[in-house]
N, C-alpha and C positions, 0 to 999 in steps of 0.2 A: 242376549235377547233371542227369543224364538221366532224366525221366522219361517215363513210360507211361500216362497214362488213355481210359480210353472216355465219351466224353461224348456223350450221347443215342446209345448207339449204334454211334460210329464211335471207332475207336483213334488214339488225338494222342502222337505221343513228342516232347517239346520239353527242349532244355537249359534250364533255369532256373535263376537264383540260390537257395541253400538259404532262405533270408528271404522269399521271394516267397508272399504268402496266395494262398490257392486262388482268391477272388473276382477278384485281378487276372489270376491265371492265365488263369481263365476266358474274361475280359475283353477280355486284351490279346496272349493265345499262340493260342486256340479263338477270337476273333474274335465271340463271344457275347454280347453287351451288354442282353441281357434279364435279365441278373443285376446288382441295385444297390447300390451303393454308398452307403450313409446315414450310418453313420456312423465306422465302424474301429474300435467300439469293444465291439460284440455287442450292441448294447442293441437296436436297431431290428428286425431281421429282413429287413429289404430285403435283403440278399444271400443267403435261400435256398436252400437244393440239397438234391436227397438223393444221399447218399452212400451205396451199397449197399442202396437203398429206404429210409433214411432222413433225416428230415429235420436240418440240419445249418446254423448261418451256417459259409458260407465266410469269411470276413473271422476267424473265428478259429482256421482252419486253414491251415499251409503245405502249398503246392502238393507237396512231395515229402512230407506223408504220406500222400496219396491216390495215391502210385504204386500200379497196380497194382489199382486200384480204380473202381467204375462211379460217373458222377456223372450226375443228369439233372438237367435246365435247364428254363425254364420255357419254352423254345423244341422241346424235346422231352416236350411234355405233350400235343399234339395228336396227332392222325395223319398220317400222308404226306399224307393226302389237305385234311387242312386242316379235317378236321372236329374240334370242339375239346374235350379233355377233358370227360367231367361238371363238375369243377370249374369248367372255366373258364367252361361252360355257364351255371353259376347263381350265378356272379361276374355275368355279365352281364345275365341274366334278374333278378337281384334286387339291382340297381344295385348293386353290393359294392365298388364302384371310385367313385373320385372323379379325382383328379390322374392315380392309376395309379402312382403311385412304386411304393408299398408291395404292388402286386399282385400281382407273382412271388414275392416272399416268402411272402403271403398264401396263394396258391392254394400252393406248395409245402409250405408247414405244415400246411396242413387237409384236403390230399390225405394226410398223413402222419399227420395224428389219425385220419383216416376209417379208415385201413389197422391202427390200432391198436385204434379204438371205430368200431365200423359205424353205429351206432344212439345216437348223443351226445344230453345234452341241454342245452340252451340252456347252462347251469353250466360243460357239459362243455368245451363250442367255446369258452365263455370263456376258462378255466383255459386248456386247449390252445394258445389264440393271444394271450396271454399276451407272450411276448417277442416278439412282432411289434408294433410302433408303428404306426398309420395320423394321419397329422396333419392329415386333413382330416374326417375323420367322427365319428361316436359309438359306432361298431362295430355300431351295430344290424344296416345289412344288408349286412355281413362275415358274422355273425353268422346272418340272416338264408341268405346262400347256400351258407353251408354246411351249415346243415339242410336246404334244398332240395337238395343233392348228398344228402345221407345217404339223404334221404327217395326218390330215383329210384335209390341204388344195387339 
């Protein structure tokens, strides 16, 4: 089937198999590998996206229901110019990363609590990031940078 997305941006029409999840879409049609693959099965949140400004695992969606539809990556969270989201800003400033698997998914969901709850608290960013897995930390400074994003929006 032919589909049509704009991903960060720029419009992709690629034939795809009807069966094809959006994360490989992403992956392997859009050439974007900053979206991951953890586990095929929703649990983790490595794979990310928002889909029409929200946030979304690809891995439980096929590529032809996002025909037609905006997806942003975690490769279109910065600017042209390189300077890098707030989120990604106090990922980094409040060590929020460890390996990094998990931190596109990461910064993708809590750019998307933030757009929902401006002003969260601690409870709040839990609950919210919830079905994101991090397998190397305690979540504290996950946790920790996205109240520093909240706190400089």
């Amino acid at each position: 089937m032919e589909i049509t997305v704009t991903v960060n941006g720029t419009s992709h029409t690629h034939d795809v198999e009807p069966r094809t999840l959006l994360v490989h879409y992403i992956r392997e049609h859009v050439g974007l590998t900053g979206t991951n693959i953890g586990c095929d099965t929703s649990s983790c949140g490595a794979c990310s996206v928002h889909l029409n400004g929200e946030a979304v695992k690809s891995c439980t969606l096929l590529a032809v229901q996002a025909d037609g539809q905006e997806i942003r990556t975690i490769e279109g969270m910065a600017d042209a110019d390189g300077t890098l989201h707030p989120m990604q800003q106090a990922f980094m400033e409040n060590h929020g990363l460890q390996c990094g698997y998990c931190t596109p998914g990461m910064v993708m969901a809590a750019t998307s609590l933030l757009e929902e709850n401006p002003q969260p608290t601690e409870q709040d960013v839990r609950l919210g990031l919830e079905g994101n897995l991090c397998r190397c930390t305690g979540y504290h400074n996950i946790v920790k940078s996205v109240l520093a994003a909240a706190a400089n929006d």
